[in-house]
N, CA, C and O atoms as CSV, one atom per row, in Angstrom:
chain,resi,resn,atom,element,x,y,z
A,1,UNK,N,N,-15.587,-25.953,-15.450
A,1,UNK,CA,C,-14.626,-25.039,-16.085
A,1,UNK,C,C,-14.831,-23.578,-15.636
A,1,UNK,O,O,-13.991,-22.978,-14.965
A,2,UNK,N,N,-15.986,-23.048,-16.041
A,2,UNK,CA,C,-16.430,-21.710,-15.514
A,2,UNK,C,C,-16.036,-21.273,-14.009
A,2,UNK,O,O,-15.873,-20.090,-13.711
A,3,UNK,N,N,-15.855,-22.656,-12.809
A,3,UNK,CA,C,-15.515,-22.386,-11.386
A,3,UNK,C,C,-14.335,-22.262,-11.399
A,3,UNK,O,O,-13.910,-21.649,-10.420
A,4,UNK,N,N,-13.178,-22.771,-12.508
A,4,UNK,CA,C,-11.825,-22.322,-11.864
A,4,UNK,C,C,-11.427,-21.423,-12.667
A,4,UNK,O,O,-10.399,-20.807,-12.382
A,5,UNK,N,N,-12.125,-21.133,-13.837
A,5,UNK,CA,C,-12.123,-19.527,-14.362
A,5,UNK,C,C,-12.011,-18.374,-13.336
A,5,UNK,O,O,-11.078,-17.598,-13.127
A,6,UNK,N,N,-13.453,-18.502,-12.650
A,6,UNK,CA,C,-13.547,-17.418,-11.239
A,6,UNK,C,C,-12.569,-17.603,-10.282
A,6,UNK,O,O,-11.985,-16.653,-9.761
A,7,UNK,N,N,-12.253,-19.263,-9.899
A,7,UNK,CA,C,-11.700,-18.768,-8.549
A,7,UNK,C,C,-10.213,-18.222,-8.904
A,7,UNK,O,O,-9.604,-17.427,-8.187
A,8,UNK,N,N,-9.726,-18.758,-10.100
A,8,UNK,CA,C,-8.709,-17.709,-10.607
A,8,UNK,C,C,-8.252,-16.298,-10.626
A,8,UNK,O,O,-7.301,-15.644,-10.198
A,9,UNK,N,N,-9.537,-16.076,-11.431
A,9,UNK,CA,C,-9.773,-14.652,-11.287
A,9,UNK,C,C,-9.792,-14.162,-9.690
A,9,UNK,O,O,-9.039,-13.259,-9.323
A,10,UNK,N,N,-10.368,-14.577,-9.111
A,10,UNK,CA,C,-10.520,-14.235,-7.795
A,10,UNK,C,C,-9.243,-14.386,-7.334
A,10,UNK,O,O,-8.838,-13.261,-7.041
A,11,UNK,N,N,-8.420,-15.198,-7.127
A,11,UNK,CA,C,-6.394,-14.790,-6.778
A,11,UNK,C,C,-6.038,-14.096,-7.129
A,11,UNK,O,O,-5.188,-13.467,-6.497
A,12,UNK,N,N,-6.595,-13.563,-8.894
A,12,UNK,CA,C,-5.431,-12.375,-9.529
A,12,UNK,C,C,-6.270,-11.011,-8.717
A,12,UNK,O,O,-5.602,-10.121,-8.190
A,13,UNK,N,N,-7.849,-10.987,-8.698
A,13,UNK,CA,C,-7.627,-9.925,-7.748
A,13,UNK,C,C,-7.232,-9.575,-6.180
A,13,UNK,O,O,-7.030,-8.473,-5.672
A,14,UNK,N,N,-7.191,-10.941,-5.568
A,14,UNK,CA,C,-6.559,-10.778,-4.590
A,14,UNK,C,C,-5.277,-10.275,-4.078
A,14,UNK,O,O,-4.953,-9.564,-3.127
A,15,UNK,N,N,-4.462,-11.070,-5.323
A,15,UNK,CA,C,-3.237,-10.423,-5.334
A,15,UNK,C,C,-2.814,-9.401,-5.399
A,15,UNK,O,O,-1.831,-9.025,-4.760
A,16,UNK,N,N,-3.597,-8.582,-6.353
A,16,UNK,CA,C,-3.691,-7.428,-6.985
A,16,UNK,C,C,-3.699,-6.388,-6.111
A,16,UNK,O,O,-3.125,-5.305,-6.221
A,17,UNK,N,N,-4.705,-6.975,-4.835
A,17,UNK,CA,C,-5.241,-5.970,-4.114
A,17,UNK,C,C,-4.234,-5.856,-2.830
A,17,UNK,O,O,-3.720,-4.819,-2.410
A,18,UNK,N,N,-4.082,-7.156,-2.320
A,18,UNK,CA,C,-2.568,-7.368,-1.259
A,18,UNK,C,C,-1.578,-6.376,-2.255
A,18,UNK,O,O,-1.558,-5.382,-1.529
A,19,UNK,N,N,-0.840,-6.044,-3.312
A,19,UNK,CA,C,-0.359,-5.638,-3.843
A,19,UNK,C,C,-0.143,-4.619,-3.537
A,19,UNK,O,O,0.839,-4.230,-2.905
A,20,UNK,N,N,-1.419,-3.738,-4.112
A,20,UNK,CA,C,-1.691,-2.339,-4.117
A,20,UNK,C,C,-1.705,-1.834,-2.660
A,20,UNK,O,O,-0.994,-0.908,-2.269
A,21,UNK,N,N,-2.876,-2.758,-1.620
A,21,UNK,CA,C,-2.154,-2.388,-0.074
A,21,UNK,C,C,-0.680,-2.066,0.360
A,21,UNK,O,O,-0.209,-0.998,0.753
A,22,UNK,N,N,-0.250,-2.949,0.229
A,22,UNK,CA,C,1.134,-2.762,0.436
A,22,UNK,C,C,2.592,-1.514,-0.337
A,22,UNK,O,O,3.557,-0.934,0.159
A,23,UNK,N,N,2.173,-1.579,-1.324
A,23,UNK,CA,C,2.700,-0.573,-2.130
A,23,UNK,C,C,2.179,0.979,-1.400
A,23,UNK,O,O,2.912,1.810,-0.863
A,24,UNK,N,N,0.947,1.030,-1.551
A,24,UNK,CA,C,0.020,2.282,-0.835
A,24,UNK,C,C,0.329,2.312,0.456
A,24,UNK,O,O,0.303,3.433,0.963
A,25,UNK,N,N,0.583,1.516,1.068
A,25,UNK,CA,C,1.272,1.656,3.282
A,25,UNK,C,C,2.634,1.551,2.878
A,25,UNK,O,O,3.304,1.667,3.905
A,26,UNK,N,N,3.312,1.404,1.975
A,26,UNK,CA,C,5.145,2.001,2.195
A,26,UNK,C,C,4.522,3.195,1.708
A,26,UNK,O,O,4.268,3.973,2.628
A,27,UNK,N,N,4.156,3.644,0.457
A,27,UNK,CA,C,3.870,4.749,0.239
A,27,UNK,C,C,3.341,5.874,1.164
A,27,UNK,O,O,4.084,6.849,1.280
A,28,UNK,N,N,2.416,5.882,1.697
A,28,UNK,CA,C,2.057,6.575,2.995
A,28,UNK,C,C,3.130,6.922,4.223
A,28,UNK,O,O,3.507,8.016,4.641
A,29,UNK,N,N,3.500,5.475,4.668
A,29,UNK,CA,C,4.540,5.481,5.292
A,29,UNK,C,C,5.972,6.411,5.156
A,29,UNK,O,O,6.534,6.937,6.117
A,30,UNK,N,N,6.335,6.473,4.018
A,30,UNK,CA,C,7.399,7.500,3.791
A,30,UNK,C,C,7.021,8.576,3.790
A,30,UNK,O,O,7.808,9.454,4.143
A,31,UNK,N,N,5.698,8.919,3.400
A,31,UNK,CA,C,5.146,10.127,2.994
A,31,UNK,C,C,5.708,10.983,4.569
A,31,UNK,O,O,6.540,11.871,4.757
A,32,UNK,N,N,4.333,9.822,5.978
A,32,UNK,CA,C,4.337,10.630,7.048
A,32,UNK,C,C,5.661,10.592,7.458
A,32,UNK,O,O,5.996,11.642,8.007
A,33,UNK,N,N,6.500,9.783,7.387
A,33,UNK,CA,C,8.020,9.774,7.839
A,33,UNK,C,C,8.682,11.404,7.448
A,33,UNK,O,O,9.287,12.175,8.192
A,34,UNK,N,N,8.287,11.567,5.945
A,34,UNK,CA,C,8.993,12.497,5.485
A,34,UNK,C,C,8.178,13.737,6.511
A,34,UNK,O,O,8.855,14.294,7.376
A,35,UNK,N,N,6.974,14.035,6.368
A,35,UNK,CA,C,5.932,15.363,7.026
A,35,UNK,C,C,6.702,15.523,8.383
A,35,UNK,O,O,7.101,16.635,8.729
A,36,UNK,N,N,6.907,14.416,9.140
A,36,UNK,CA,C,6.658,13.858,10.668
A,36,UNK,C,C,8.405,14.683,10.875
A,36,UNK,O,O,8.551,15.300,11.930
A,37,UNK,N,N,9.514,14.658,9.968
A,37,UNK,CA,C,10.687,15.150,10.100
A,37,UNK,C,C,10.573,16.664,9.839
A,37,UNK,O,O,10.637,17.329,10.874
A,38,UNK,N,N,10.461,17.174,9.012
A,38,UNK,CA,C,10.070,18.227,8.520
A,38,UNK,C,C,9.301,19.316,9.862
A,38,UNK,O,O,9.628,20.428,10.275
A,39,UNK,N,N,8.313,18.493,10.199
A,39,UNK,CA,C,7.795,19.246,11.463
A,39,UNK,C,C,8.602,19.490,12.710
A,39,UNK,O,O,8.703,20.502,13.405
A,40,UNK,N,N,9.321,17.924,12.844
A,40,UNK,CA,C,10.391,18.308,14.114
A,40,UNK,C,C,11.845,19.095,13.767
A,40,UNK,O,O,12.650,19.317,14.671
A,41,UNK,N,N,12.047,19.408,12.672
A,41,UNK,CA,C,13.133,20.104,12.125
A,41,UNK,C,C,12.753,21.911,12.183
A,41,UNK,O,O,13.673,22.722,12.289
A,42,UNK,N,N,11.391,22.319,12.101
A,42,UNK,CA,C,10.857,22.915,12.446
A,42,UNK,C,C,10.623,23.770,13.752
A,42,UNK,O,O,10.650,24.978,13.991
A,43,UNK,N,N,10.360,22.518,14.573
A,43,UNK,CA,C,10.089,22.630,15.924
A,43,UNK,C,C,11.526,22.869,16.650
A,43,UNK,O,O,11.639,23.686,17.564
A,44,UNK,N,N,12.600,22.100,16.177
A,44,UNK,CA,C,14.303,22.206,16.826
A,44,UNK,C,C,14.676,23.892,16.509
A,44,UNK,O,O,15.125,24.659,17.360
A,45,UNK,N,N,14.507,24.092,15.714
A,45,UNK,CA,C,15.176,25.245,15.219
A,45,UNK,C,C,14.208,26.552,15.811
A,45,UNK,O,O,14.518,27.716,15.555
């Protein structure tokens, strides 16, 4: 009982963590998208 307690647990943090990766790299991702325009809008003008 106690082993599929853990390995349970162990998916929900896996998931958790694939999750949060992913959320955090779009997040980033727009971030530099947004910086990365901003600079060449900069640079045009």
């Amino acid at each position: 009982m106690p082993y599929s307690g853990n390995s349970s647990l162990a998916r929900v943090v896996r998931v958790s963590a694939v999750s949060l990766g992913l959320v955090y790299g779009a997040v980033m991702a727009s971030y530099y998208k947004g910086s990365a325009k901003k600079a060449s809008e900069k640079s045009a003008h």
